[in-house]
Phi, psi and omega in degrees: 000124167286161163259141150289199179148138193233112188252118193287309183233187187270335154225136179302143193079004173265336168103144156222157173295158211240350155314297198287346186280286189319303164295359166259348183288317205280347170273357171053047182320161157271327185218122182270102162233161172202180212260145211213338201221140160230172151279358174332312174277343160121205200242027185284321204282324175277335163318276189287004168084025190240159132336139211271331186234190187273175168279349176275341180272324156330285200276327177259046131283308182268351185290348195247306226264344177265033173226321183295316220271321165282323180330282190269345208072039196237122185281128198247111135280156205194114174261153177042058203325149124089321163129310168282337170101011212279175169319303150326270179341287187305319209292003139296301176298337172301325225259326144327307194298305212310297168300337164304309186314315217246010136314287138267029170063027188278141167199190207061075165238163212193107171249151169265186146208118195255119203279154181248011199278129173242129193289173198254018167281317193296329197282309149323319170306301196327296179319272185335341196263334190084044192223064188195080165237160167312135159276098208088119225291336187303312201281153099329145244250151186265159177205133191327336172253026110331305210265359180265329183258023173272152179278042148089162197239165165213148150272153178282128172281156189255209176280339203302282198300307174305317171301003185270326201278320178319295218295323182312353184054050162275110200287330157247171187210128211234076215257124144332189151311122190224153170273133217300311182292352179302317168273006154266283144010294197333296170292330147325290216272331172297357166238032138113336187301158161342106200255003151315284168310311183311289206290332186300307157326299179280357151316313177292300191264010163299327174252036194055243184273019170286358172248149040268187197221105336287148182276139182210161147248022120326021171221190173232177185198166178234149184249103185261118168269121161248180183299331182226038184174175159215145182244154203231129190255138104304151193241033173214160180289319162292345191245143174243146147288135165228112186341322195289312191296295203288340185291312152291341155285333177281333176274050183253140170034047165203148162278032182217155166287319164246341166311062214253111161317139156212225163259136195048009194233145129237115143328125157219121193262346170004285221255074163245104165284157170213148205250116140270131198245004172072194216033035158078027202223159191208115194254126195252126160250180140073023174280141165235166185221158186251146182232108211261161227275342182222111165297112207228140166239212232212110151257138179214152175208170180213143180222156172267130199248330195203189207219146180216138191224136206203167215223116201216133168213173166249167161214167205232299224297067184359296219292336193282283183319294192340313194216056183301314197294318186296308196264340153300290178339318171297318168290319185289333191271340179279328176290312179301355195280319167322271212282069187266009178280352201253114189251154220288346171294343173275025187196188217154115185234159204226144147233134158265119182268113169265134156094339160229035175126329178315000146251006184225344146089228219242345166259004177319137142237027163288079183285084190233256077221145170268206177258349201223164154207160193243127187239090160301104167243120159288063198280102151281143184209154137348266193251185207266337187274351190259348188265318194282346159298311149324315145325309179282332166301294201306306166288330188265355150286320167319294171334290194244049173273115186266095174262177194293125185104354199291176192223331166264187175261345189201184162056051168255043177201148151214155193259121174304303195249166153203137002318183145257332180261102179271139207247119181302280190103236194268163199246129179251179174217174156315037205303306169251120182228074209215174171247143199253126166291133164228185196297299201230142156282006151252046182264335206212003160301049183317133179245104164269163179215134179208131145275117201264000000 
């Protein structure tokens, strides 16, 4: 017998055709999940508590996969609720599963909830102990007053604590920070399947129809597990697998070409065949998985460093683009000349040039200019009164800046908006990005359970 998995999108709340759902439902999935949260986006949404999507895109995400999904007996996981997976986060998405359940008069329900919140004493023991290092040479090394000025920490959860939740006969399961392929593994591996297969499969579907042709993650796609391979379906008909596609997909977002980390686990993808088996579907051999000798999991945290207030104009003016950097550089200086009262370390200002190089900084290797550039000016500070003041100088200097050649008297930006200066507010970073040793992968996972 294969396992099913059914993935509707690649994040939850990003949207699918209710086609493409529906025709993975008619495949009598075992399990529906999907993936809800990344760092992609940096470290604002976990820092400030806020959701990765809206609550209205959520919920009509979720209103097919809790209604099919009770419906038929089919269990529905959500890795990384709300998008960072922090306590804020599930208990948003908790309060969405609810209104649906009581909307649609679902009832007998059985929710877990595995929470991914790690305290931040247990993170100090760890530390003290020395089982607590950076990920990657990038990071900085952690320290208790860090870890006092992070806006609270979560770890990636492995498979384990869902499968703790399954065998508990929980029909949605509602996860923290989760390492993205895990609640996809999960029900595999509690029925016994590869889990080679399983977390590799899940690494794919995690971002739905993004290995297909054309890629999206706005679609759904199905995981079929067999004894000796998985096969990756798309469920809508404009889309195809291609060797080429899911093969490429397997290299996404890692820094070793077959090697992938997880918690407590490595990939090894080395020796991976891939097949196209027609209807558009591509069938994977050869995956393997390793099991490392110390179980260490992922920590992420986020703290607040500055307040941000920032500014988008345009520019026309040939004479200007020739020599912007120049005549910015000039600007910064004269508003810092203004302002000595402000000392200069508490504060920082950036331009970003489109159209000149702005997406790629000093490694651009395009020497070019367009007729127009687009000017991001950026003021971080201490406080929100001190970066939109610095801004508004910043701007109205620019604005009327007499550089050499000029031909007019003014108006060398022009503003898309008015107001023109938007006040962000705080701006956070990474604080904690580091791996943790623990006993297991159900040591610091607490699992609730409420029946609706």
């Amino acid at each position: 017998m294969a396992f099913k998995i059914l993935s509707p999108c690649g994040i939850l709340g990003y949207g699918y055709p209710l086609s493409s759902f529906m025709a993975g439902i008619n495949e009598q999935p075992d399990a529906i999940v999907v993936d809800a949260g990344s760092t992609d986006a940096g470290p604002h949404k976990l820092g400030a508590g806020v959701p990765i999507v809206s609550k209205n895109s959520c919920k009509k995400d979720l209103l097919p996969m809790i209604t099919e999904g009770i419906n038929h007996k089919i269990p529905v996981i959500i890795g990384s609720a709300g998008g960072s997976g922090a306590k804020k986060h599930v208990n948003w998405t908790l309060d969405i599963i609810q209104s649906i359940l009581k909307e649609q008069g679902l009832k007998n329900v059985k929710i877990a909830i595995i929470w991914g919140d790690i305290a931040s004493n247990v993170v100090k023991e760890r530390l003290a102990e020395g089982k607590v290092t950076p990920l990657g040479k990038m990071v900085k090394e952690l320290t208790p007053e860090i870890i006092d000025k992070t806006n609270g920490i979560v770890a990636q959860m492995g498979e384990q604590p869902i499968i703790e939740a399954l065998k508990a006969g929980a029909d949605i399961i509602v996860c923290g920070r989760a390492y993205d392929p895990s609640p996809f593994a999960a029900p595999a591996i509690l029925n016994g399947y590869n889990p080679a297969f399983a977390y590799h499969l899940g690494k794919i579907l995690e971002c739905a129809a993004l290995c297909c042709e054309p890629g999206t993650t706005k679609d759904c796609m199905l995981g079929i597990i067999n004894e000796d391979n998985f096969e990756v379906v798309p469920l809508n008909p404009i889309r195809k697998c291609t060797k080429v596609s899911v093969a490429a997909h397997t290299f996404y977002e890692k820094d070793h070409p077959y090697l992938l980390k997880g918690p407590g686990i490595t990939m090894n993808l080395k020796n991976c065949t891939f097949e196209e088996i027609g209807n558009g579907s591509v069938r994977v051999r050869g995956s393997q998985i390793n099991y490392d000798d110390i179980y260490r999991i992922k920590l992420e945290g986020a703290m607040p460093v500055a307040f941000r207030t920032f500014v988008i104009a345009g520019i026309r003016d040939p004479l200007l683009i020739a020599k912007l950097e120049l005549v910015e550089d000039l600007v910064k200086d004269q508003v810092q000349e203004y302002y000595k009262e402000f000392d200069p370390s508490t504060y920082a200002i950036n331009f970003i040039n489109y159209g000149i190089n702005g997406v790629m900084g000093d490694i651009e290797p395009i020497n070019s200019r367009g007729h127009e550039v687009c000017v991001l000016m950026e003021v971080l500070a201490n406080t929100q009164e001190i970066a939109s003041t610095i801004c508004a100088s910043l701007r109205s200097t620019f604005l009327h800046y007499g550089y050499e050649g000029r031909k007019s008297t003014a108006g060398n930006l022009a503003f898309p908006f008015a107001p023109s200066d938007v006040e962000f507010g705080q701006v956070y970073e990474f604080s904690v990005y580091h791996l943790m040793e623990v006993k297991s992968g159900n040591e610091l996972f607490k699992i609730d359970y409420l029946e609706v």
